[in-house]
C-alpha positions in Angstrom: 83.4 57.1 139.8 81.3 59.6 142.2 80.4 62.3 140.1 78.6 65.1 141.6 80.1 65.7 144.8 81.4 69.0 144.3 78.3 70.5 143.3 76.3 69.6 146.0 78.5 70.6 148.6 78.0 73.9 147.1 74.4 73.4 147.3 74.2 73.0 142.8 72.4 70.2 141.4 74.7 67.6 139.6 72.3 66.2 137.2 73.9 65.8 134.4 71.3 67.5 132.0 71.6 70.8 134.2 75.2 70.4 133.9 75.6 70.1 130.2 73.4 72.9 129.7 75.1 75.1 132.3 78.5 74.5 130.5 76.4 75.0 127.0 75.4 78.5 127.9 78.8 79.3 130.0 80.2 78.4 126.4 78.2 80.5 124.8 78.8 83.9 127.2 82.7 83.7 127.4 82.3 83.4 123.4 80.2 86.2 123.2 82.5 88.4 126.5 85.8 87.4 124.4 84.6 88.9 121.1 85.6 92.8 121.7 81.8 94.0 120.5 78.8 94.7 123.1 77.4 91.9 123.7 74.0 90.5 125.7 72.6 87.4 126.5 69.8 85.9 128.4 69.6 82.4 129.7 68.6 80.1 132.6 72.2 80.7 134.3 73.2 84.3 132.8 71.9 87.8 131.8 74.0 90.5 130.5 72.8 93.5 128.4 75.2 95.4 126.3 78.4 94.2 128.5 81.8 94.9 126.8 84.4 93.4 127.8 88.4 94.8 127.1 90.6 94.7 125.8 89.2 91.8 123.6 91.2 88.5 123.3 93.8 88.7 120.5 93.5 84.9 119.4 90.9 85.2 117.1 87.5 84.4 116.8 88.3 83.5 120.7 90.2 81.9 123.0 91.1 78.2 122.4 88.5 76.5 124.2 89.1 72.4 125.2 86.1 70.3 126.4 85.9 66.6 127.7 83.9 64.6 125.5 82.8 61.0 126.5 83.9 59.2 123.1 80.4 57.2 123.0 78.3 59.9 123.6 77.6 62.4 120.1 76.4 65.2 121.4 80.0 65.7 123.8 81.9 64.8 120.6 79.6 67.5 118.9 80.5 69.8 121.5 84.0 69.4 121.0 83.8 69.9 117.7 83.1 73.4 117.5 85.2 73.9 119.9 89.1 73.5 119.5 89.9 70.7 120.8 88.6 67.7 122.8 90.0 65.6 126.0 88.6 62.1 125.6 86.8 60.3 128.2 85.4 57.0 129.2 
């Protein structure tokens, strides 16, 4: 399976360490955007300083968020876990 392709055609690396932390963060902002309060952040992909976002998301404490996780690989399945739910992979 070619993994990658559509990243570099975009000119983004697909190294999968970049891309685990890219989706890490990205995680991390729409939780943080989604909650209703100010909210700020700085990281390698993002920087936001007092954004608020409205009207805030009425699940609660977010959206439902659902994340492929390789089933052999801990740290996806960790990632899954606090998230709400999980699409296996191979």
């Amino acid at each position: 399976m070619m993994i990658g392709g559509e990243f570099t055609a975009l000119g983004r690396s697909a190294d999968r360490r970049e891309l685990t932390a890219r989706l890490d963060e990205s995680l991390e902002v729409l939780t943080g955007l989604w909650s209703g309060q100010p909210f700020s952040h700085q990281g390698a992909q993002h920087t936001f300083d007092g954004v608020l976002l409205l009207p805030p998301t009425p699940q609660q404490p977010r959206r439902p968020v659902w994340v492929s996780a390789m089933v052999r690989n801990e740290r996806t399945l960790g990632r899954a876990a606090i998230q709400d739910g999980v699409t296996p992979g191979r």
